[in-house]
C-alpha positions as CSV (number, residue, x, y, z in Angstrom):
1,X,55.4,22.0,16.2
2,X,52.4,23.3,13.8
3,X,55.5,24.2,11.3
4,X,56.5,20.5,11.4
5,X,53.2,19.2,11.3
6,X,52.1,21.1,8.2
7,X,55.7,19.7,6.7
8,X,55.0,16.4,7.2
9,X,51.4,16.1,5.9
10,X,52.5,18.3,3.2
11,X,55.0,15.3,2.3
12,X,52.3,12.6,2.8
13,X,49.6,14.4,0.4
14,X,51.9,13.6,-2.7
15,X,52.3,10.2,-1.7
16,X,50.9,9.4,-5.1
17,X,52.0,12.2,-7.5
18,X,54.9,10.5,-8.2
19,X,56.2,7.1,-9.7
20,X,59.4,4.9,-10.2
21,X,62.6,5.2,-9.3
22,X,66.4,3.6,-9.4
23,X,66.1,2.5,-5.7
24,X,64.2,-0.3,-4.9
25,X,62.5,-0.5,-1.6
26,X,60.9,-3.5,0.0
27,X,57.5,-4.5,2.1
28,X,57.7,-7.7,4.2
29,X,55.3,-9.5,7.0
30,X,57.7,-10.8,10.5
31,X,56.3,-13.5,12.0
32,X,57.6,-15.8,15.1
33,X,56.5,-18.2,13.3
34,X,54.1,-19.1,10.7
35,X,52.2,-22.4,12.3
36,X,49.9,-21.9,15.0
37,X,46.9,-23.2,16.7
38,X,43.5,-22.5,17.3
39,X,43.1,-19.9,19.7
40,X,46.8,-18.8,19.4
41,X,47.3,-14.6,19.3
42,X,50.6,-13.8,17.4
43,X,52.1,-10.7,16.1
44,X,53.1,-9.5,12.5
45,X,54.6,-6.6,12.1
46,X,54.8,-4.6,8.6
47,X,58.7,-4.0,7.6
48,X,60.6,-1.8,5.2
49,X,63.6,-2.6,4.1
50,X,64.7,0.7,2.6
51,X,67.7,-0.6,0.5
52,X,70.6,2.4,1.7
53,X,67.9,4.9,0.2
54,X,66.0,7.1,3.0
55,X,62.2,7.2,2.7
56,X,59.5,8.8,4.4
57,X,56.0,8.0,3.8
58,X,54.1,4.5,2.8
59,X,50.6,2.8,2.2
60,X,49.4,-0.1,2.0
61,X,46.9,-2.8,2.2
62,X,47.6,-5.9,3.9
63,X,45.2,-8.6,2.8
64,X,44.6,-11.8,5.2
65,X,42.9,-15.2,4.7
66,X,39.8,-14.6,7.0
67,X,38.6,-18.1,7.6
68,X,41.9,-18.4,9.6
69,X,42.5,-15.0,10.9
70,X,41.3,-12.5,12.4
71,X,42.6,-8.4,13.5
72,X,42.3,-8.1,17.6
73,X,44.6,-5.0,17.8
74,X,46.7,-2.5,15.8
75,X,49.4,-0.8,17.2
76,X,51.5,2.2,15.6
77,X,53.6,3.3,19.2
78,X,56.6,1.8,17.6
79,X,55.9,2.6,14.4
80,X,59.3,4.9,12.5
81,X,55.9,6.9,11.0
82,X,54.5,9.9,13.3
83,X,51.9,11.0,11.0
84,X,48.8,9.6,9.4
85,X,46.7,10.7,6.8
86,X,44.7,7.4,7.0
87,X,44.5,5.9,10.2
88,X,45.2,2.0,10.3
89,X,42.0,0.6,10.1
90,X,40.9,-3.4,9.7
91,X,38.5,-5.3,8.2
92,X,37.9,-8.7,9.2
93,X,34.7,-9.1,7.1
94,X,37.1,-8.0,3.9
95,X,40.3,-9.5,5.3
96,X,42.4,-5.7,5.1
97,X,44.4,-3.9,7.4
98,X,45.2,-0.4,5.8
99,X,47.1,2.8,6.5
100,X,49.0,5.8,5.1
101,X,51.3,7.0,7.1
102,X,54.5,9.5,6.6
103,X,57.2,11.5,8.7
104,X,58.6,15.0,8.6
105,X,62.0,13.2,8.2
106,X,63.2,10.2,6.5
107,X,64.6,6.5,7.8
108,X,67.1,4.6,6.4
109,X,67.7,0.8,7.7
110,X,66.5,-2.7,6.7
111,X,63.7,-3.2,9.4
112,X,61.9,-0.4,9.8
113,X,58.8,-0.8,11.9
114,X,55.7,0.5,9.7
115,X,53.0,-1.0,12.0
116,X,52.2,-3.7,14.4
117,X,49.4,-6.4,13.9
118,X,48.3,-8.6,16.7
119,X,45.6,-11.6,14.9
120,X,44.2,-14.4,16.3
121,X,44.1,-17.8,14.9
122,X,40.3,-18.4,14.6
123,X,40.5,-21.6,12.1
124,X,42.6,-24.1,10.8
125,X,44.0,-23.9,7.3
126,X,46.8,-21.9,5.6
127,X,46.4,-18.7,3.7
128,X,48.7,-15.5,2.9
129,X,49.7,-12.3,4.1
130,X,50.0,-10.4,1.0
131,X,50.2,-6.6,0.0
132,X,47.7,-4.4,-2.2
133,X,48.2,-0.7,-3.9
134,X,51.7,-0.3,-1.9
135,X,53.7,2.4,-2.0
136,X,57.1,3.6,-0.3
137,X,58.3,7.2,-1.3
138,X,61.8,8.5,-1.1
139,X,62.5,11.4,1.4
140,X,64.9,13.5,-1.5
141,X,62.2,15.7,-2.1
142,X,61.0,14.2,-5.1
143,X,58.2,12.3,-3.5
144,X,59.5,9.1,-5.9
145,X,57.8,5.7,-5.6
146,X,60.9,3.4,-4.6
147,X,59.2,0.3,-3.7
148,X,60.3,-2.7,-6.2
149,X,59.0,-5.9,-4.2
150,X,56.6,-6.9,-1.6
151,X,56.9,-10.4,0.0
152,X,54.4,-12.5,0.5
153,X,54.4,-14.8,4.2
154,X,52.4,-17.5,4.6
155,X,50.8,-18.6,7.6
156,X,49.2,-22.0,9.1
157,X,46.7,-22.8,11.7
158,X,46.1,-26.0,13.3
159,X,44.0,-27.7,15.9
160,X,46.6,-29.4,17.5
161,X,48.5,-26.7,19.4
162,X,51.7,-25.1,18.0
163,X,53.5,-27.3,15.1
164,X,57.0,-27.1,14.4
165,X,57.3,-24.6,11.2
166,X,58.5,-26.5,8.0
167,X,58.5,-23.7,5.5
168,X,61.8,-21.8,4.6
169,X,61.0,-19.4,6.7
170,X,60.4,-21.9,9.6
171,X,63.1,-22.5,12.3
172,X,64.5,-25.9,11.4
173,X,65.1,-28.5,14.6
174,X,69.2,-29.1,15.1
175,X,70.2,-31.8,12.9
176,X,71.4,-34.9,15.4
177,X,74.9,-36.4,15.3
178,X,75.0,-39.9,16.2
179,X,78.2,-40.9,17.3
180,X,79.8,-42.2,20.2
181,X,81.6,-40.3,22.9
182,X,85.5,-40.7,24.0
183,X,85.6,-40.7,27.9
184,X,86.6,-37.8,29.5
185,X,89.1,-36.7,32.2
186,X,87.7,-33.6,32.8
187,X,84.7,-31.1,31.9
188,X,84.2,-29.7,28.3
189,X,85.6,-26.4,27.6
190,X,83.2,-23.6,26.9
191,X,82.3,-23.3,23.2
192,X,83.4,-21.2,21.0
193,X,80.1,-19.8,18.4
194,X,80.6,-18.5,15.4
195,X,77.0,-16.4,14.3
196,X,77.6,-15.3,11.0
197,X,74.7,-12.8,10.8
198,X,75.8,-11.2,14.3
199,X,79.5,-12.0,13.9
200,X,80.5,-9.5,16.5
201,X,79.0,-9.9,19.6
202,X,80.2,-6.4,20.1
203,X,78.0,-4.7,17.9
204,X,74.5,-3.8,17.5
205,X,73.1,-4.9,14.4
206,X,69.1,-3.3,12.4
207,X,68.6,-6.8,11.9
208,X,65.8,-9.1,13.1
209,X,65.8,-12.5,11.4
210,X,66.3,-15.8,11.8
211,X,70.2,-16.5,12.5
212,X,72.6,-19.8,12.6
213,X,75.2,-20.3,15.6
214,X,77.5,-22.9,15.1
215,X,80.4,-24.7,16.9
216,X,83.1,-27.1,17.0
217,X,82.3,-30.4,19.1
218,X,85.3,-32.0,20.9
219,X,85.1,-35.4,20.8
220,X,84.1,-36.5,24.1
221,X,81.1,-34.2,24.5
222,X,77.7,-36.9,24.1
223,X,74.8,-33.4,24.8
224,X,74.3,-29.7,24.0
225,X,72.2,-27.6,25.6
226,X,70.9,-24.1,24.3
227,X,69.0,-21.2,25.2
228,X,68.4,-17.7,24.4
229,X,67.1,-14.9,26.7
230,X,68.5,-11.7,28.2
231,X,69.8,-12.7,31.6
232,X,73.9,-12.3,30.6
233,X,74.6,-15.0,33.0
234,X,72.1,-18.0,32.2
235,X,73.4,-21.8,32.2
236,X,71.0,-24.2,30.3
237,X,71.0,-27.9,31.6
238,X,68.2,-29.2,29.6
239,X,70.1,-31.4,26.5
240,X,68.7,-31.2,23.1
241,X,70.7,-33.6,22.0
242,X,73.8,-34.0,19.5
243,X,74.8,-31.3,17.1
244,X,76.7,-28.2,16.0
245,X,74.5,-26.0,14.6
246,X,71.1,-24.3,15.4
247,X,68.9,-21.6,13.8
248,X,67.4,-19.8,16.1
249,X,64.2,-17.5,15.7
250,X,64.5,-13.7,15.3
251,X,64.9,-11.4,18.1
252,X,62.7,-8.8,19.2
253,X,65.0,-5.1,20.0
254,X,67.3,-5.0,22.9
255,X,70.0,-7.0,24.0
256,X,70.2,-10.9,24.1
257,X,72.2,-13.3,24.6
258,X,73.1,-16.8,23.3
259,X,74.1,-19.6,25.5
260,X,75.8,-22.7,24.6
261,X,76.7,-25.3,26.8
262,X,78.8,-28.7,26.5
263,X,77.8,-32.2,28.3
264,X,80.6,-34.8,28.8
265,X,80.7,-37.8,30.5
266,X,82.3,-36.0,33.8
267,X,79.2,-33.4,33.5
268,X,78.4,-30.5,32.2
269,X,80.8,-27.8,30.9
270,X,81.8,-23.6,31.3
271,X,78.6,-21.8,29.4
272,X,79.4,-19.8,26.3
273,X,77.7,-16.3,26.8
274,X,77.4,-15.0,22.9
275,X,75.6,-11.1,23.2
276,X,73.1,-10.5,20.7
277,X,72.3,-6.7,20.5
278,X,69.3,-5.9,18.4
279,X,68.3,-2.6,17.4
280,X,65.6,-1.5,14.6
281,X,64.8,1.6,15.4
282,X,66.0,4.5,13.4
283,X,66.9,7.6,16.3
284,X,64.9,9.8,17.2
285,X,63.0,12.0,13.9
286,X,64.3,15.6,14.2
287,X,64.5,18.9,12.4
288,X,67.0,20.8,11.0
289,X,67.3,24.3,12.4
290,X,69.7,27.4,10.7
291,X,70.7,29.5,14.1
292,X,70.9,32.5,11.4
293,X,67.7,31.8,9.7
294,X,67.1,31.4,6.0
295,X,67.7,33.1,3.5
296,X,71.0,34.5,5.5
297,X,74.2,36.5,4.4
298,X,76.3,34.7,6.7
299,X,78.2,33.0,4.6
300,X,79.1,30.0,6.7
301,X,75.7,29.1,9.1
302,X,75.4,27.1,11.8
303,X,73.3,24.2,12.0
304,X,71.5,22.5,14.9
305,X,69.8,18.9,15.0
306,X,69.3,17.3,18.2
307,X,68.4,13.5,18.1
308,X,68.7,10.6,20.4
309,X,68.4,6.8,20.0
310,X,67.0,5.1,23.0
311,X,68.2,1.6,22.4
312,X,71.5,1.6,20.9
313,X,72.8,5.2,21.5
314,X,73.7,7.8,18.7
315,X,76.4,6.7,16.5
316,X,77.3,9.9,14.5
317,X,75.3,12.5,12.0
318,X,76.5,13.1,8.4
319,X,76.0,15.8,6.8
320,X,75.9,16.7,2.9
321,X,75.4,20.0,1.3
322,X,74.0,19.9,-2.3
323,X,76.0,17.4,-4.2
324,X,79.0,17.5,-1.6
325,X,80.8,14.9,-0.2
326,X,79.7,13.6,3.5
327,X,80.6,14.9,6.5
328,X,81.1,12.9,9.6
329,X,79.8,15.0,12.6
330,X,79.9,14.1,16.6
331,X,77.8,16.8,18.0
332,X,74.7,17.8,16.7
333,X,75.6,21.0,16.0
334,X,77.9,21.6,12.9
335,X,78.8,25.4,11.3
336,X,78.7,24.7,7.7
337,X,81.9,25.6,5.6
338,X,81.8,28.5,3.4
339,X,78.7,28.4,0.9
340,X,78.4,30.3,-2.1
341,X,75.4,32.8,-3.1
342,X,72.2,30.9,-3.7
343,X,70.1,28.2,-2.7
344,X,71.6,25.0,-1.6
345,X,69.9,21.7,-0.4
346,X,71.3,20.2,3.0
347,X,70.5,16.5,4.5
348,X,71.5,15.6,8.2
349,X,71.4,12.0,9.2
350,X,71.3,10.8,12.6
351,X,73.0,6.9,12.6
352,X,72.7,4.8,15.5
353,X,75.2,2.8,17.0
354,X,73.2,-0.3,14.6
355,X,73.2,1.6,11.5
356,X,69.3,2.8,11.3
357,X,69.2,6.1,10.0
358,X,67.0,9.0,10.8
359,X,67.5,12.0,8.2
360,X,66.2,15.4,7.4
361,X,66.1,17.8,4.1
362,X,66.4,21.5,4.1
363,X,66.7,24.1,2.0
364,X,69.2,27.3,2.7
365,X,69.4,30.5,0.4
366,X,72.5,32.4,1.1
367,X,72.5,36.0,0.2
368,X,75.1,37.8,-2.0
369,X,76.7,41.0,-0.4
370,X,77.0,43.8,-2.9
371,X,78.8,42.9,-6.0
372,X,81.7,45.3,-7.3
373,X,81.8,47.0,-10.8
374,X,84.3,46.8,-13.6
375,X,84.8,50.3,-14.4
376,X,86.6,50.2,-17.6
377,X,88.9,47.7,-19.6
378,X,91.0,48.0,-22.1
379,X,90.7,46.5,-25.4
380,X,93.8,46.7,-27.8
381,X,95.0,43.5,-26.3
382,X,97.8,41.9,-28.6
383,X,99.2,37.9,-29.0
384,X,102.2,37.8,-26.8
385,X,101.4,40.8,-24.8
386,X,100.2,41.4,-21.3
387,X,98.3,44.7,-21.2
388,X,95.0,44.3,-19.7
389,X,94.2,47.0,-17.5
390,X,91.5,46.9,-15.3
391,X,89.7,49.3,-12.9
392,X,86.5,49.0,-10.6
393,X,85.1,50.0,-7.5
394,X,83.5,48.2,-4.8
395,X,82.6,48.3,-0.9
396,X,85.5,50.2,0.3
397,X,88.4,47.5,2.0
398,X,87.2,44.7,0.7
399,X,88.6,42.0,-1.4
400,X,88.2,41.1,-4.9
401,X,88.8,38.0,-6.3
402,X,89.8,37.9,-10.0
403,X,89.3,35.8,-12.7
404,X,90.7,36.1,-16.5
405,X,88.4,33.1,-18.4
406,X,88.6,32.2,-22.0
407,X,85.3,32.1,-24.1
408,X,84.9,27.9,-23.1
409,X,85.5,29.7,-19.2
410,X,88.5,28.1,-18.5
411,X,90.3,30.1,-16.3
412,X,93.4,31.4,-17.3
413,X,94.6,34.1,-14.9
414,X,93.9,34.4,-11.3
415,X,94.4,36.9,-8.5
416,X,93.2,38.5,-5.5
417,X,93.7,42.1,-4.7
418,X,92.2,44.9,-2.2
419,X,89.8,47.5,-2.8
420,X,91.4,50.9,-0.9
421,X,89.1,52.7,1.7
422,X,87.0,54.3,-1.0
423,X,86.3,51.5,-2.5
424,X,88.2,51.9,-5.9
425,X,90.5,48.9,-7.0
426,X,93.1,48.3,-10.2
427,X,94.4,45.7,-11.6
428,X,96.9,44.5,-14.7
429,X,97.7,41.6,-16.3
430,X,101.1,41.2,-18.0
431,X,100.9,37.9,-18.5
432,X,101.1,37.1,-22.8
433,X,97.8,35.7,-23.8
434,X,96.9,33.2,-27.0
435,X,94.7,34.6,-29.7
436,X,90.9,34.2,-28.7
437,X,88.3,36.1,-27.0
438,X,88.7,36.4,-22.9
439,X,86.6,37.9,-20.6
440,X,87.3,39.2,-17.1
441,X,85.4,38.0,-13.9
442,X,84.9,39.4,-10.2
443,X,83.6,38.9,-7.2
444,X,83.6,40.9,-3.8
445,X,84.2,38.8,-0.6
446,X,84.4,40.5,3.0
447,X,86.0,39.8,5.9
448,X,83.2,36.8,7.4
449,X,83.9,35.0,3.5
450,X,81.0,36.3,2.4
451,X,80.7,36.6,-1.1
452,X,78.6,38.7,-4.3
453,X,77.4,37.0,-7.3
454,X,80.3,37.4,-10.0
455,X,80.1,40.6,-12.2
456,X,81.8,39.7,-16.2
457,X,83.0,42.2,-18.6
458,X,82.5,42.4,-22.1
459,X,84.6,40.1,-24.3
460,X,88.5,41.2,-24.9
461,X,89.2,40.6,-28.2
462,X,93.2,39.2,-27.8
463,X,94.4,39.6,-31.6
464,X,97.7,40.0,-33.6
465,X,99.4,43.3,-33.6
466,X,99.1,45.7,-37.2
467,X,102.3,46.5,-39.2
468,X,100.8,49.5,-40.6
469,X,97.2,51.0,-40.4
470,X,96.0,52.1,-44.0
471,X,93.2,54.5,-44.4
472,X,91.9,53.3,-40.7
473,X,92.8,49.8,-42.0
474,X,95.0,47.8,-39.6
475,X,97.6,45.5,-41.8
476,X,99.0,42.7,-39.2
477,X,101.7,40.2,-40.8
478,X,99.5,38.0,-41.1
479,X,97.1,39.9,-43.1
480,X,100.0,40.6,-45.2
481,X,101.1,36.9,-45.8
482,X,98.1,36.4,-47.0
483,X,97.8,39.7,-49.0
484,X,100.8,38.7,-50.7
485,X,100.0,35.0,-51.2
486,X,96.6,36.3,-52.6
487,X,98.8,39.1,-54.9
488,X,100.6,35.4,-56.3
489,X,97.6,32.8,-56.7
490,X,95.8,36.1,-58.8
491,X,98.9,36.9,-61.1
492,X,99.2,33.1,-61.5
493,X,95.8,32.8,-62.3
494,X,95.5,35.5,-64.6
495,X,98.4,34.5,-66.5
496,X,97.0,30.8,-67.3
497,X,93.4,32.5,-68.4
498,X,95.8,34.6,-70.7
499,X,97.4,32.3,-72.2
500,X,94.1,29.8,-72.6
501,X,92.7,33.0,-74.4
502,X,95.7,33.3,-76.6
503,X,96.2,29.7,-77.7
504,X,92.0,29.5,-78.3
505,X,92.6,32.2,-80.9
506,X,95.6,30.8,-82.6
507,X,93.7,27.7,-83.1
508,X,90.7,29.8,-84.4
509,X,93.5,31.7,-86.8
510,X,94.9,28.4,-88.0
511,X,91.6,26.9,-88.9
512,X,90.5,30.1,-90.8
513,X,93.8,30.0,-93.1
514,X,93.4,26.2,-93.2
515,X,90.1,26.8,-94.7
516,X,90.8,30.0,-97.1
517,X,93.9,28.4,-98.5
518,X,91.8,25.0,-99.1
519,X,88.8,27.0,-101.2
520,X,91.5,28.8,-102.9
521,X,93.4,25.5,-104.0
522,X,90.2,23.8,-105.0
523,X,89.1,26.9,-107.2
524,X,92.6,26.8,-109.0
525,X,92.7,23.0,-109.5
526,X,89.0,23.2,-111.0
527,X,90.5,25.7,-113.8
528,X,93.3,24.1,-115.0
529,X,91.6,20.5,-115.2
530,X,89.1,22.6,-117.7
531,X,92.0,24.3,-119.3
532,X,94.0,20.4,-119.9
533,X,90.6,19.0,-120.9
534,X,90.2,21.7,-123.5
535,X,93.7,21.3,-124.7
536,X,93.3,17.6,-124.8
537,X,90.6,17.7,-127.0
538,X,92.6,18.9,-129.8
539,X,89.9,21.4,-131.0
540,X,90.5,24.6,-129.8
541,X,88.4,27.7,-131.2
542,X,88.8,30.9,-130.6
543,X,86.6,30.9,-128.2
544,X,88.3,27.9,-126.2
545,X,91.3,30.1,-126.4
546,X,89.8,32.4,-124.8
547,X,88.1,30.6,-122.5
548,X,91.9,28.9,-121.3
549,X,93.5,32.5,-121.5
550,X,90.7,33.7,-118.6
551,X,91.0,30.5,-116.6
552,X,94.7,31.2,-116.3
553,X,94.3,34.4,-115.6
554,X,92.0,33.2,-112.7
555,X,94.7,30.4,-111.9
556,X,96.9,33.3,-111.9
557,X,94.7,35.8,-109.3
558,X,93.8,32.9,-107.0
559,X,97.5,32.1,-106.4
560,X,97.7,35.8,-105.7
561,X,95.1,35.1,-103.3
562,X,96.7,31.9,-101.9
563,X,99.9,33.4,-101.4
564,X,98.1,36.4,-99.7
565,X,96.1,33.9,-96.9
566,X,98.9,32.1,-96.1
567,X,101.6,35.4,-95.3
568,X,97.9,37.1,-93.6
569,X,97.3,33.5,-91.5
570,X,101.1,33.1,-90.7
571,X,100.9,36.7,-89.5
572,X,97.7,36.0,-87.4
573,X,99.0,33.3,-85.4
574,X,102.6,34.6,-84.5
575,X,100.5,37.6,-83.3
């Protein structure tokens, strides 16, 4: 009890260390009504509807109008929350009723009871209940805030004794049909209701709110009578008049039921009995219990987690381990299926025969058992071969399961095999593997299912088998493809720079002859226009004469020389 104790306040304590969530949980005021008189005592009770998410702990401050109302009475005995860090106190000076309050487990369910709150109209007026620094936690673990609204109810006193509510949260009277009624031959038949939010009188519904039965009115029936208490059997005979529909106000928990009964002009009719079953209350809180303890090698542990509902009866507990699916239980003990090595987080609900949900968290660490070694493995793995050999040892007569994973871990190969008595164990794979890097995977399970935590080897290399080894150098095909395509692109290349050198020096070769034999042609041009000048003139001396004989001799060399640069140039290109 201490061990729960502490767990629950524990819980409560970070109320507030946490904020927002994704579920949105919701505070609301109940009310019989919301008109009263003078002197009139009423109750409101404080609900949560969770919204499907499970929540264990809440504060908040109601705030009332106190020149209407005042707090005679708190009561918390059928309040979903068993613990309280702050007792519900009231102030009708400050108009506050306030409480924090939480549970070793969590509830699930649209009315959950939070607290009880009997006031006493004191004045007339109307005023509102409304909430202050609220807060609804989640019971995941996380402590998460998951309230979203809080709804404010407003209430009316008057001096002139109980008024018929008019709000939309009032009760509405029936709506009268005036018509006339065809005579009858004999009695009405019993109705036939239709309640929409209790549609099957079957059932128990977590419910409490105001609800609509209707019916279909023959045409001879002229009165309707009504009434709603928990004697199976009643027969109202008091009319209310003409209609085919009524709202009724909400029910308290347990089981009601709805009469309806006919009025034609032979008398009154068979009474329509409609049951009403009501039930709020989430089962009974409760605390998960490993029969192995925690943390446990037992691979597969039992779990116990007695509950009870006292109004509707238990329905059935779910159970969910980590992220699991659910699992639909009928006893409240369950052995869990085979877990691996580690920690794991598991939730037991309790579900009434209604639907209100009682839950509780627990942790549970599974121990590994000893994990077996990888002894050796070899590593001149080739494409298209099998050829991985592997031995180990482990605890002797045990099995070994066996993975082959690719370097994304996607497994590839799978097998299980047997360790013999001493514990030693072999195994080979000839099945071909891609290129790529693999490593190999173990893990030792004994006879209960228990298992170790998975032991890897170092990466296998998986590459293409060598034609020839060089000098330690391993040639594959591959490598000598590409060798040879590297042999071509080289000897293509070198050829083109080759040839780029050769024609870059016949065009320098070219352009020097181009030039020599130019200056050459210019020098022999400038000597025989001097020689035809001199000529021309008619005068030629002796020293003229000898002036044309050297120029021709020049003429003479310098078409020695021309002749000589173009043989040498034509000889320097071809080369």
């Amino acid at each position: 009890m201490l061990k729960k104790t502490l767990r629950a306040f524990s819980v409560i304590l970070f109320l507030f260390a946490f904020s927002s969530s994704a579920s949105a949980a919701t505070l609301s005021v109940s009310l019989t009504a919301d008109t009263f008189a003078i002197g009139d005592s009423f109750d409101a009770k404080i609900l949560i509807d969770s919204q499907g998410a499970g929540i264990n702990a809440a504060q908040t401050t109601l705030r009332f109008p106190t020149n209407i109302l005042q707090v005679v009475a708190i009561k918390k005995t059928d309040s979903v929350f068993s613990f309280w860090l702050t007792e519900p106190t009231f102030s009708n000076a400050d108009g506050t009723v306030t409480f924090v309050a939480g549970s070793a487990s969590g509830f699930v369910g649209p009315s959950l009871n939070a607290l009880t709150v009997t006031f006493k109209a004191k004045g007339t007026g109307t005023g509102d209940l409304v909430f202050n620094s609220s807060v609804i936690t989640i019971s995941d673990g996380s402590g998460a805030n998951v309230l979203s609204d809080t709804k404010v109810s407003k209430v009316t006193v008057s001096t002139q004794g109980t008024v018929t509510p008019t709000t939309p949260t009032a009760v509405p009277p029936p709506t009268q049909i005036t018509r006339p009624a065809v005579p009858a031959e004999n009695l009405p038949a019993r109705p036939a209701l239709v309640v929409p939010l209790y549609p099957d009188p079957a059932k128990w519904y977590n419910l409490s709110s105001i609800f609509l039965a209707s019916w279909t009115l023959p045409a001879d029936v002229a009165d309707v009578a009504t009434a709603v208490d928990k004697d199976p059997a009643s027969r109202p005979t008091v009319s209310e008049g003409l209609f085919d529909n009524k709202v009724f106000t909400p029910l308290d928990n347990g089981v009601w039921y709805l009469h309806v009964r006919f009025k034609n002009s032979v008398g009154w009719g068979t009474t329509a009995h409609y049951r009403l079953a009501i039930d709020t209350t989430p089962p009974v809180p409760f605390e998960v219990k490993i029969s192995e303890g925690s943390p446990t090698d037992a691979p597969a542990p039992t779990l116990n987690y007695p509950s009870a509902d006292q109004l509707s009866g238990l329905g059935n507990y779910s159970i969910r381990v980590d992220n699991g699916d659910l699992i639909s239980v009928g006893e409240s003990m369950y052995i869990l299926p085979l877990l691996a090595p580690g920690k794991h987080m598991v939730r037991v609900d309790a579900q009434d025969q209604a639907g209100n949900i009682t839950e509780d968290l627990i942790s549970l660490e599974i121990l590994p058992i000893e994990g077996p070694r990888i002894t050796s493995v070899n590593k001149d793995v080739f494409i298209g071969e099998g050829g991985i050999n592997i031995n180990g040892s482990s605890l002797p007569s045990i099995a070994i399961i066996l993975n082959i994973r690719d370097e994304k871990n996607n497994p590839v190969y799978s097998a299980t095999i047997s360790a013999d008595g001493d514990g030693n164990w072999v195994a080979k794979l000839d099945q071909p593997l891609k290129k790529g890097n693999y490593f190999v995977e173990v893990i030792a399970q004994d006879a209960r299912g228990a298992l170790s935590l998975p032991v890897r080897s170092d990466l296998i290399n998986v590459r293409s088998k060598p034609l020839v080894v060089l000098l330690g150098i391993e040639i594959t095909a591959v490598d000598l493809v590409f060798l040879l395509l590297f042999i071509l692109v080289g000897a293509y290349f070198l050829g083109w720079r080759i040839s780029r050198r050769d024609i870059k020096r016949r065009d320098q070769r070219i352009l020097i002859s181009q030039r020599d034999v130019a200056a050459t042609r210019n020098v022999i041009k400038t000597d025989i226009d001097k020689a035809i000048s001199a000529w021309r003139d008619g005068k030629v001396e002796e020293r003229e004469v000898n002036e044309i004989e050297y120029l021709l001799k020049r003429v003479e060399g310098n078409l020695d020389k021309l002749e000589k640069y173009i043989i040498k140039g034509v000889k320097e290109i071809n080369k």
